[in-house]
N, C-alpha and C positions, 0 to 999 in steps of 0.2 A: 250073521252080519259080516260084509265083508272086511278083510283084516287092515285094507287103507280107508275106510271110512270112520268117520269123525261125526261127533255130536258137539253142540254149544251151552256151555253152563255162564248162568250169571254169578259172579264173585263179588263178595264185596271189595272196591278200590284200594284199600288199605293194606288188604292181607294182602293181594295179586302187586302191589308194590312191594310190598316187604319180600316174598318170593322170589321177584327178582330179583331184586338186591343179593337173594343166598342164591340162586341161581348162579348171576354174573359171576358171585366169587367161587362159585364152582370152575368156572368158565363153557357153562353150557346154557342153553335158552330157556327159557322158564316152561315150554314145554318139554323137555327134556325131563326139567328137575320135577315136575309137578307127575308127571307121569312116575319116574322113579318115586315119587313119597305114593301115588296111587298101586306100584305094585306092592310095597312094602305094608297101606291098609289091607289090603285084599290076602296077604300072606295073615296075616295079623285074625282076619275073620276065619279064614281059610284052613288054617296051619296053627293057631295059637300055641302050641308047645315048640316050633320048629325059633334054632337060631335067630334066624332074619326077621322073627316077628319082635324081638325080645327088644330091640332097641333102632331107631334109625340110622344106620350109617351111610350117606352118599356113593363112598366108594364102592358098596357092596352091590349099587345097581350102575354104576356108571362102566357101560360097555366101552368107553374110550380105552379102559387098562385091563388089565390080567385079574381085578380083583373083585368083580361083575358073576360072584355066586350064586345069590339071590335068585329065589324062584320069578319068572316074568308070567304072568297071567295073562298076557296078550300082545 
């Protein structure tokens, strides 16, 4: 698959508000943050003994700063 190609999931209304909401206070788009919580599943199936699967931290996937460790899956 190519690496800028995109597929569409239905969400329910509720959760994909709430997301943004953590999103916004992140200060990034709720694609950004929902992609970061989908590498951190995928490490989680992937990795289960590794750090980054042990608990969610934002920061550990937000390539904005210096503190963007976390394995990316795609």
């Amino acid at each position: 698959m190519d690496k800028n190609s995109t597929k569409r999931v239905a969400l329910d209304a509720n959760g994909v508000d709430k997301l943004a909401q953590i999103a916004a206070e992140h200060g990034v788009s709720l694609r950004v943050y929902l992609e970061a919580l989908m590498h951190f599943a995928i490490s989680q199936s992937e990795r289960p003994g590794s750090w980054e699967a042990q608990g969610f931290n934002f920061s550990n996937y937000d390539t904005r700063g210096d503190s963007a460790f976390a394995d990316r899956w795609f």
